[in-house]
C-alpha positions in Angstrom: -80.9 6.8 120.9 -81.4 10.5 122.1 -78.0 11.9 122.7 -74.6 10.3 121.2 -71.6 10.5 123.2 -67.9 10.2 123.3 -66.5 7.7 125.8 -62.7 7.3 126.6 -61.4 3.8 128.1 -58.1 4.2 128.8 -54.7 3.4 131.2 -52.2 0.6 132.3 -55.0 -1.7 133.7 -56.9 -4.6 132.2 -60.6 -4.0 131.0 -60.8 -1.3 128.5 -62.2 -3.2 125.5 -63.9 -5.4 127.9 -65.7 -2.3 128.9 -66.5 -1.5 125.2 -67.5 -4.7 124.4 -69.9 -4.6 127.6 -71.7 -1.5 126.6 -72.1 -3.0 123.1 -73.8 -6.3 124.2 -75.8 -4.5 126.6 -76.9 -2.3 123.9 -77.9 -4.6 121.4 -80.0 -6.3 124.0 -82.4 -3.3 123.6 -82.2 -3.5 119.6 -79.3 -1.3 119.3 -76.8 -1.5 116.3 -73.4 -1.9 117.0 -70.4 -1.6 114.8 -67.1 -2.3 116.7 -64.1 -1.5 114.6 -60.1 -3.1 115.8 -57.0 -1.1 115.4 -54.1 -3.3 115.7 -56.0 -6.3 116.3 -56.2 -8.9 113.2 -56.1 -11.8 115.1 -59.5 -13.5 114.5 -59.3 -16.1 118.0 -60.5 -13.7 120.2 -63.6 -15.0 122.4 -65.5 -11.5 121.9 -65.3 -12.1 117.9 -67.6 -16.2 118.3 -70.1 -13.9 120.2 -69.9 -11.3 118.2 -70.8 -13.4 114.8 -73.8 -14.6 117.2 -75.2 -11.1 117.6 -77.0 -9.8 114.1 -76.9 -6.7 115.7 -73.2 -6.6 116.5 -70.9 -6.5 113.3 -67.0 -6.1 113.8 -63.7 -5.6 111.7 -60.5 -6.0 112.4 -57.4 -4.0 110.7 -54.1 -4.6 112.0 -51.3 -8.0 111.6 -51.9 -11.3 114.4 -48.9 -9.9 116.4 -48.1 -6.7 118.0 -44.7 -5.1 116.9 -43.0 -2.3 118.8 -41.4 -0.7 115.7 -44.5 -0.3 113.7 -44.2 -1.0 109.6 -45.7 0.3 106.1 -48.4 -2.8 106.7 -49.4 -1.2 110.4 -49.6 2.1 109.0 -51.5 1.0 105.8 -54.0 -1.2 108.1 -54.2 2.0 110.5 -55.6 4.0 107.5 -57.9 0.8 106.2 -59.3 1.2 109.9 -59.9 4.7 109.6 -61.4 4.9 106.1 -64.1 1.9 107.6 -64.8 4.0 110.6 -65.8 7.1 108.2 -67.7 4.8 106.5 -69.6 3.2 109.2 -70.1 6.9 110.6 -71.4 8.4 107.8 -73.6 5.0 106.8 -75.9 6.4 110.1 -76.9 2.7 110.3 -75.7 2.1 113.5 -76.3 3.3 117.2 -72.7 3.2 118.8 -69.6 2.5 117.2 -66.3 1.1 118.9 -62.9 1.9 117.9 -60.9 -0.7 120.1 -57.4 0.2 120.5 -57.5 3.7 119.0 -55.6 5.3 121.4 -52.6 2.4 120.8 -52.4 3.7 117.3 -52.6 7.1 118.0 -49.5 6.2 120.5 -47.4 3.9 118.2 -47.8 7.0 115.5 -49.8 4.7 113.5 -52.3 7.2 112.8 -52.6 10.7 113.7 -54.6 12.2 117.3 -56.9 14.5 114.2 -57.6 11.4 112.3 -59.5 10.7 115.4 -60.7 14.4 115.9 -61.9 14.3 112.6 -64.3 11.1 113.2 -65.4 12.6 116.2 -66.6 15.8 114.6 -68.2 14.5 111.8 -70.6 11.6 114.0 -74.2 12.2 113.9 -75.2 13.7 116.8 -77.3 10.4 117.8 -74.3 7.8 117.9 -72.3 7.3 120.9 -68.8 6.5 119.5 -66.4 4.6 122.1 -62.8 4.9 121.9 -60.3 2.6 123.8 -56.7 1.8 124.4 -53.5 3.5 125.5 -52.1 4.2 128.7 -52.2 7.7 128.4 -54.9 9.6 126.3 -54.3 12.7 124.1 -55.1 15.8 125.5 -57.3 16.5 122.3 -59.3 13.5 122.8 -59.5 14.0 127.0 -61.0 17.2 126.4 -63.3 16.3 123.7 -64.8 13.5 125.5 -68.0 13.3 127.4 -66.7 10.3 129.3 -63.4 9.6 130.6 -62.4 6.3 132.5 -58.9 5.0 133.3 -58.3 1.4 134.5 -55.7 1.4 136.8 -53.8 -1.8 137.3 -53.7 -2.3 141.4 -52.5 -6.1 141.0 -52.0 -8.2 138.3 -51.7 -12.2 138.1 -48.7 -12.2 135.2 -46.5 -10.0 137.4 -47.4 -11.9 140.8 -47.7 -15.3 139.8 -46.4 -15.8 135.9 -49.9 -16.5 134.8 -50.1 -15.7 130.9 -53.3 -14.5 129.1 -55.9 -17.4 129.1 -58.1 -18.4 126.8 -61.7 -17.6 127.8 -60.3 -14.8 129.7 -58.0 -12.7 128.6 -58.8 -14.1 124.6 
């Protein structure tokens, strides 16, 4: 890889770490490394993890409890730094190409870890990793000016509020 870059997924709609996870499949198809890193997301039943563990140039972590609270505890703030120690790791181990940090911006809005945690990792990425960052509504306005790429998914319709229809497995999960 040339050039590394910054890319932001964020907003109310469905699709950021679809997106993520897009770019990283797509990039191991050329013989890219990819490292994908979950904040807030220890719940190994996901669809994207099987694939994942099919890819030997796709490795992911997960840091975070099964279930998401809305009053965050010492375990979500202890897995939040666990997350972010690995991702300093995997950024200084230069053995990757991009590096995913799925659901970063939800902990940097729950207060689960701090918007220069994130800074930090940005700043200190070798210049030939593209690092993608993912979650939250809203994004900080530290991160939405450091990054190269910005995209917000805006929900237009959704089947749960229309119709009831709850996540499904081999879609959603």
């Amino acid at each position: 890889m040339v050039q590394g870059l910054v890319q932001v997924y964020f907003g109310r709609g469905k699709g950021k770490t679809t997106a993520a996870l897009g770019q990283g499949f797509r990039a191991t198809g050329h013989g890219f490394k990819v490292f994908l890193i979950q904040f807030m997301k220890g719940n190994a039943k996901y669809g994207e993890i099987e694939a994942i563990k099919q890819n030997p140039n796709f490795e992911v972590k997960q840091f975070g409890t099964p279930v998401l609270v809305e009053v965050p505890g010492e375990i979500d703030f202890n897995e939040g730094q666990k997350a972010l120690e690995c991702a300093r790791e995997v950024i200084a181990s230069d053995q990757y190409d991009i590096i995913i940090l799925d659901e970063v911006g939800v902990a940097i809005e729950m207060n689960i870890i701090r918007v220069e945690e994130v800074l930090e990792l940005i700043e200190i990425k070798p210049d030939n990793i593209e690092l993608i960052l993912t979650g939250g509504q809203k994004v900080h306005p530290k991160i939405k000016k450091r990054a190269d790429l910005l995209t917000e998914m805006k929900m237009i319709k959704h089947y749960y509020a229309s119709k009831g229809i709850v996540a499904r497995y081999g879609i959603e999960y």
